[in-house]
C-alpha positions as semicolon CSV with decimal commas, in nm:
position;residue;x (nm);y (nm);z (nm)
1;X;-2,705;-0,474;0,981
2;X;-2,423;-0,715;1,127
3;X;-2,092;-0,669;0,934
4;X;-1,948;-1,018;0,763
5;X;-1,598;-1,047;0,760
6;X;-1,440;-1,233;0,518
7;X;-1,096;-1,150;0,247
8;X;-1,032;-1,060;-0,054
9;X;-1,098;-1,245;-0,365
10;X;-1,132;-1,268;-0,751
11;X;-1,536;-1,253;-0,685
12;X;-1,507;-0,909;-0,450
13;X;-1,290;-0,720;-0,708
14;X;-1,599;-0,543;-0,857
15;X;-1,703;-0,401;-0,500
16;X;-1,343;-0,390;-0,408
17;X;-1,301;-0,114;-0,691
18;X;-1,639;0,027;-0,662
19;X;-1,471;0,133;-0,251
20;X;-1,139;0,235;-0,372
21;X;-1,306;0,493;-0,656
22;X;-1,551;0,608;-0,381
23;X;-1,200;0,661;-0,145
24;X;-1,036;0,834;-0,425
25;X;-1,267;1,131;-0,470
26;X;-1,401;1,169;-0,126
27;X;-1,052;1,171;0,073
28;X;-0,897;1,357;-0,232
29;X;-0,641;1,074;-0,335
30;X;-0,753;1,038;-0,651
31;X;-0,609;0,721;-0,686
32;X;-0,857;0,583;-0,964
33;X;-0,811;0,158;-1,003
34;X;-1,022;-0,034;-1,241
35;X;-1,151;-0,399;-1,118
36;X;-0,905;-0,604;-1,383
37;X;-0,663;-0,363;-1,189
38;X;-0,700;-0,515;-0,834
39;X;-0,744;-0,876;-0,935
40;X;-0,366;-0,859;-1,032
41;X;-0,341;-0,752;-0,705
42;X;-0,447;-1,039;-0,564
43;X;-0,199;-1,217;-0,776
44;X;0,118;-1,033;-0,665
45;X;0,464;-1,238;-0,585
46;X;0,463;-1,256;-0,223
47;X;0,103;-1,169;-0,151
48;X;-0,180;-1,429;0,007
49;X;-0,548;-1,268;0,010
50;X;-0,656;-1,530;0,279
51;X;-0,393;-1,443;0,505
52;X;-0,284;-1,116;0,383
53;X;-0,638;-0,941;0,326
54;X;-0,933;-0,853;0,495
55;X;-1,275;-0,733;0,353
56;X;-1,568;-0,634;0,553
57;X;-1,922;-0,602;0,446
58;X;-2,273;-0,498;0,509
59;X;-2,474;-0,692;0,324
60;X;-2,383;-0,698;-0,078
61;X;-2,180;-0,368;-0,012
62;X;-1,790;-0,396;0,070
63;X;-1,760;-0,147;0,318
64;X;-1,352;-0,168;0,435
65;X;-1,084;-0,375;0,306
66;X;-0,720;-0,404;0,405
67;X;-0,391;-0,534;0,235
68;X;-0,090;-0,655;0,380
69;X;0,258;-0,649;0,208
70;X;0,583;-0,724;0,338
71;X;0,810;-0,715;0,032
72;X;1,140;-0,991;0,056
73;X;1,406;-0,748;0,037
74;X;1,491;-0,548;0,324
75;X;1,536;-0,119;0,311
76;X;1,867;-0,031;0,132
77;X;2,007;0,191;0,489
78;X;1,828;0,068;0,755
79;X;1,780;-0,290;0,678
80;X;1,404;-0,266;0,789
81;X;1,171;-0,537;0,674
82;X;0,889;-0,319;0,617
83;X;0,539;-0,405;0,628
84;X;0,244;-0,225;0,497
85;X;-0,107;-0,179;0,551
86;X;-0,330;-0,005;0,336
87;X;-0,719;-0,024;0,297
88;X;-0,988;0,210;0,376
89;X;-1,358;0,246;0,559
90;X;-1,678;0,338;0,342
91;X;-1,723;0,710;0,448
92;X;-2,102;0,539;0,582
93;X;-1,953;0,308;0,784
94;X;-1,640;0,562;0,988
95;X;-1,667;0,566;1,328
96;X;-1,767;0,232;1,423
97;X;-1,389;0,076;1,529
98;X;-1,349;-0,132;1,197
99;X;-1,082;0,061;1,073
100;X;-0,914;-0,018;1,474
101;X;-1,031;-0,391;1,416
102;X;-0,868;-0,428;1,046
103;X;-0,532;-0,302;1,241
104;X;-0,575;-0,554;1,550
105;X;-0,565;-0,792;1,292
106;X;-0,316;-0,684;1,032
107;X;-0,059;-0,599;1,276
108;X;-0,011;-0,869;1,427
109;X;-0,012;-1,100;1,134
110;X;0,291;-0,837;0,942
111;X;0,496;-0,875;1,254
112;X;0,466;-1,244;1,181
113;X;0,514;-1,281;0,836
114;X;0,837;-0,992;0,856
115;X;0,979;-1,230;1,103
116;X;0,999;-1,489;0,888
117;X;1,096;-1,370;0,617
118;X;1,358;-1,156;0,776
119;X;1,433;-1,338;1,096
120;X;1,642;-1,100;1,336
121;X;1,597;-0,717;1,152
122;X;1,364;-0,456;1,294
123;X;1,094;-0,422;1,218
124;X;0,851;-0,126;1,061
125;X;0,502;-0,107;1,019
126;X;0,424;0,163;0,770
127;X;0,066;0,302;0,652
128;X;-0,061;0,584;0,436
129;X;-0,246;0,887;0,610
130;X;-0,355;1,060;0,279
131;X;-0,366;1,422;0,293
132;X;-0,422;1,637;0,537
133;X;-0,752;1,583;0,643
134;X;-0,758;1,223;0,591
135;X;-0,935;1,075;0,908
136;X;-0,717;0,792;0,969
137;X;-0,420;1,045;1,118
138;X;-0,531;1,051;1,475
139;X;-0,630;0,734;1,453
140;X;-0,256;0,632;1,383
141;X;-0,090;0,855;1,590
142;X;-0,315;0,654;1,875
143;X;-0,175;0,371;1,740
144;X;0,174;0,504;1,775
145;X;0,308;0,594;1,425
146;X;0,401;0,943;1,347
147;X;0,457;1,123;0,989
148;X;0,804;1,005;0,870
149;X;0,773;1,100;0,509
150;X;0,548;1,343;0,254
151;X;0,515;1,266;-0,105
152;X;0,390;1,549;-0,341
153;X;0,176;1,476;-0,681
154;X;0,270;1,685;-0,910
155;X;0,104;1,717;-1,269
156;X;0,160;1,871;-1,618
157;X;-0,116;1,915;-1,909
158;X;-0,022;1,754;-2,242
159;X;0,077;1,904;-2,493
160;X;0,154;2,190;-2,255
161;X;0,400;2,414;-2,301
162;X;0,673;2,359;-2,547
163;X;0,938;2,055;-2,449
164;X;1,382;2,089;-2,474
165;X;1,460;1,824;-2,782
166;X;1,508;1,530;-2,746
167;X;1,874;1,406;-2,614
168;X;2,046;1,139;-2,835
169;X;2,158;0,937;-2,535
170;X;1,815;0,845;-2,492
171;X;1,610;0,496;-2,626
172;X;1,276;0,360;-2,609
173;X;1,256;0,094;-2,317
174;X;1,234;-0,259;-2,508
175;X;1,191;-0,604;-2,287
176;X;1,573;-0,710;-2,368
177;X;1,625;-0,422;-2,152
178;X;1,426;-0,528;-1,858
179;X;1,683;-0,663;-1,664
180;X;1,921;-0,427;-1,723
181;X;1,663;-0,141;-1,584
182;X;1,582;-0,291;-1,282
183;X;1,942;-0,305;-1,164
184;X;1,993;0,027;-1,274
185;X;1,695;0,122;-1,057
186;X;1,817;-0,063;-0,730
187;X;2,163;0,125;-0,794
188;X;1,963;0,485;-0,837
189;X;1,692;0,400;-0,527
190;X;1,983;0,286;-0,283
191;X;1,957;0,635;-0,118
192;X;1,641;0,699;-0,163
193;X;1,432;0,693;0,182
194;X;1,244;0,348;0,259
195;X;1,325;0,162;-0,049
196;X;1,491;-0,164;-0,071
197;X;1,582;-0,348;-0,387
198;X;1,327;-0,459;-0,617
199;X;1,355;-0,894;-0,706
200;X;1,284;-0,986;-1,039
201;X;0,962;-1,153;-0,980
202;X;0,796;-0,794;-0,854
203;X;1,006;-0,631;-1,145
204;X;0,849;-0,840;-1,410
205;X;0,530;-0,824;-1,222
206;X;0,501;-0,456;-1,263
207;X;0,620;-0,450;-1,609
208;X;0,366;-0,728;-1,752
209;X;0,084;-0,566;-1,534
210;X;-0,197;-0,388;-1,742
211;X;-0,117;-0,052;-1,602
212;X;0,287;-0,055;-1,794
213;X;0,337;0,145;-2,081
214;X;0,619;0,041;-2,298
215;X;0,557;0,288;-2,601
216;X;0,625;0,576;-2,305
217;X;0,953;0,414;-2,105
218;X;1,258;0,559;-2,197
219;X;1,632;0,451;-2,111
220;X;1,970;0,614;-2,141
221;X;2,234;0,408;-2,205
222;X;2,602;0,362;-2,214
223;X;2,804;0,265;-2,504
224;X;2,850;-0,084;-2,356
225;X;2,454;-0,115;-2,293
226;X;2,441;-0,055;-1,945
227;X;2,087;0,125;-1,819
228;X;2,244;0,487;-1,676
229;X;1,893;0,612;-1,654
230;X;1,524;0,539;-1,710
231;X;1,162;0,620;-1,642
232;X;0,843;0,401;-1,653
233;X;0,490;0,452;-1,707
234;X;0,187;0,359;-1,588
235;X;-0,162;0,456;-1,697
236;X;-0,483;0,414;-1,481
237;X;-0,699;0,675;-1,572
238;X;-0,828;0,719;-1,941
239;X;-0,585;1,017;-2,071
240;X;-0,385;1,001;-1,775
241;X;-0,006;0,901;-1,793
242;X;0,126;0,819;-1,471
243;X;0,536;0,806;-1,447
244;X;0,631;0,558;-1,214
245;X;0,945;0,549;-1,170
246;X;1,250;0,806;-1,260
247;X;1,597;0,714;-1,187
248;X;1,980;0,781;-1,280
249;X;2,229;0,528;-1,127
250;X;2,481;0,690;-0,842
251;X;2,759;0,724;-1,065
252;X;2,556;0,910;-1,403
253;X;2,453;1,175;-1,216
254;X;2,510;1,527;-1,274
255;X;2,516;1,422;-1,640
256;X;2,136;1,566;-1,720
257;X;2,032;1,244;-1,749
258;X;1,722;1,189;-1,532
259;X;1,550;1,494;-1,750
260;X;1,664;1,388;-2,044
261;X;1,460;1,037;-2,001
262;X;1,136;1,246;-1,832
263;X;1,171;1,441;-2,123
264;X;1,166;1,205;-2,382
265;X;0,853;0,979;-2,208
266;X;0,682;1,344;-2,157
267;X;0,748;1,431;-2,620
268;X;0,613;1,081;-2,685
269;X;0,294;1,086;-2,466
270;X;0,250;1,452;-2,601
271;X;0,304;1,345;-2,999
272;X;0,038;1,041;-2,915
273;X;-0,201;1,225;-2,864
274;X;-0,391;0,984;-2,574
275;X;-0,342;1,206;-2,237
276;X;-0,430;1,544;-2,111
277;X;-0,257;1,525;-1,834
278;X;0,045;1,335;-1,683
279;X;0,151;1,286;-1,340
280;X;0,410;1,184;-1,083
281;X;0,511;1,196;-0,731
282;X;0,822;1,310;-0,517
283;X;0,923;1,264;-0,204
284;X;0,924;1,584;-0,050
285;X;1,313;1,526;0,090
286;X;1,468;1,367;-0,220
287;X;1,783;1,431;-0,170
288;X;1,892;1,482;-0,558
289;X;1,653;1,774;-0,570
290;X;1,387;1,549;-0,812
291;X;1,109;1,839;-0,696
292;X;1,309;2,100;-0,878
293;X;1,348;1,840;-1,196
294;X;1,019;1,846;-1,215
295;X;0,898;2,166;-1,200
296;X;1,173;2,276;-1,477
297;X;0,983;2,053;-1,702
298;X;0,627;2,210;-1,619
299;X;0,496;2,012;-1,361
300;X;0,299;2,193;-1,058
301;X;0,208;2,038;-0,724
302;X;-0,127;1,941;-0,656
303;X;-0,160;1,729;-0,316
304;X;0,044;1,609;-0,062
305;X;0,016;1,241;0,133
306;X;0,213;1,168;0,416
307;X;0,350;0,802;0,539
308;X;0,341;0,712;0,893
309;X;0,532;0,449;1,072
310;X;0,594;0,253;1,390
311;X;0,925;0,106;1,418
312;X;0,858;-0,233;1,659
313;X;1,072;-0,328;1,960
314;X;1,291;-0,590;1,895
């Protein structure tokens, strides 16, 4: 059957997460979405599906999709303007070039849209090569990236063993807050590897999205209001708690704070009784030691992804 070619839209997002579930469970991501999930996707600040997109299928069936992103904000030390490609090939369908083709086509088109956004700084194409035996690796390393980062899941059951008390310096996360949190996360993520600071619009994005959690966000704050700490949570699998985002600002640290605010999200999604399980992710060479955070307050590793990147001559 001759492949159609075509991108994504609000009318594919059915098929779109029907691929993505398959991908999950066969190349061991498990990284579930729901289809009101990915139609926000399509809807992201910065994001075109007819330019930035690609989906590919045999008949009725979606069979490989791409996304582009190439966020505004350049990386905190390098000053990269990063672009991304992610997507994936019905297990059916490997083998045939389209996963070469959906490259060819998305590369060229990030260079493009990095340049003008961020006329002048060098460019990096970055892409995920899932775990280990994740088929897309040699694939990219014929491409020329190479591994230049590995991020661990790590999990813990709910209730679990028994949590510390709760630390007084710590708040439920409340909207008035919002603003305050997301500077206090481009402070804490300025030396942390690839990231660049996060606008508003992708800020308020991810906190409106369907996946955010308010009840289980917590904050520590100062006494004159300013965000020291924080995590956020997500949730995309029934009785799963995902926690997005943990951060203490440079100049809290050393202060306990970071596990007091995992603490308190990981008491309130144990007293609510709605997960069995919660997760997060680390990069394996966090420099502030997040791995052993973790794993103090119960959490095991349970997979390991690894990014690879090009870095394009100027």
């Amino acid at each position: 059957m001759a492949l159609r070619w075509s991108t994504l839209d609000p009318e594919s997002v059915t098929a779109w997460a029907e691929l993505t579930n398959l991908l999950a469970r066969v190349d061991g991501t498990e990284e579930f979405y729901d289809a009101e999930d990915l139609a926000e996707e399509l809807t992201e600040h910065g994001f075109s599906p007819a330019s930035d997109s690609l989906a590919v299928w045999a008949g009725e069936m979606l069979v490989a999709y791409a996304q582009l992103r190439v966020p505004t904000s350049l990386t905190h030390a390098e000053g990269y303007a990063r672009v991304s490609i992610g997507g994936g090939v019905h297990p059916d369908y490997r083998g045939q070039g389209i996963a070469s083709e959906m490259f060819d086509r998305m590369e060229p088109r990030g260079e493009a849209l990095a340049q003008e956004r961020h006329p002048g700084a060098p460019i990096q194409l970055r892409a995920s090569g899932g775990v280990e035996s994740d088929p897309v690796r040699p694939l990219l390393t014929e491409r020329g990236y190479e591994p230049v980062r590995y991020f661990t899941a790590m999990e813990r059951p709910l209730p679990g063993a028994d949590l510390p008390a709760l630390d007084s310096r710590v708040v439920p996360f409340t909207p008035d807050l919002a603003e305050a949190t997301r500077l206090a996360h481009n402070d804490a993520f300025a030396s942390h590897w690839g990231s660049g600071p996060v606008t508003p619009e992708h800020w308020r994005q991810m906190r409106e999205g369907r996946s955010f959690r308010t009840a289980f966000s917590r904050v520590a704050l100062a006494e004159d209001g300013e965000v020291l700490a924080y995590t956020t949570a997500q949730q995309w699998v029934d009785r799963e708690l995902y926690i997005g985002l943990v951060g203490t600002r440079t100049a809290a640290r050393g202060r306990g704070l970071a596990r007091a605010v995992l603490n308190a999200s990981l008491v309130a999604a144990a007293d609510s009784g709605e997960f069995d399980l919660v997760e997060l992710e680390v990069d394996s060479a966090n420099p502030q030691g997040a791995g052993a955070l973790y794993a103090s307050l119960g959490f095991e590793p349970v997979r390991t992804t690894a990014v690879f990147a090009r870095l394009l001559p100027r």
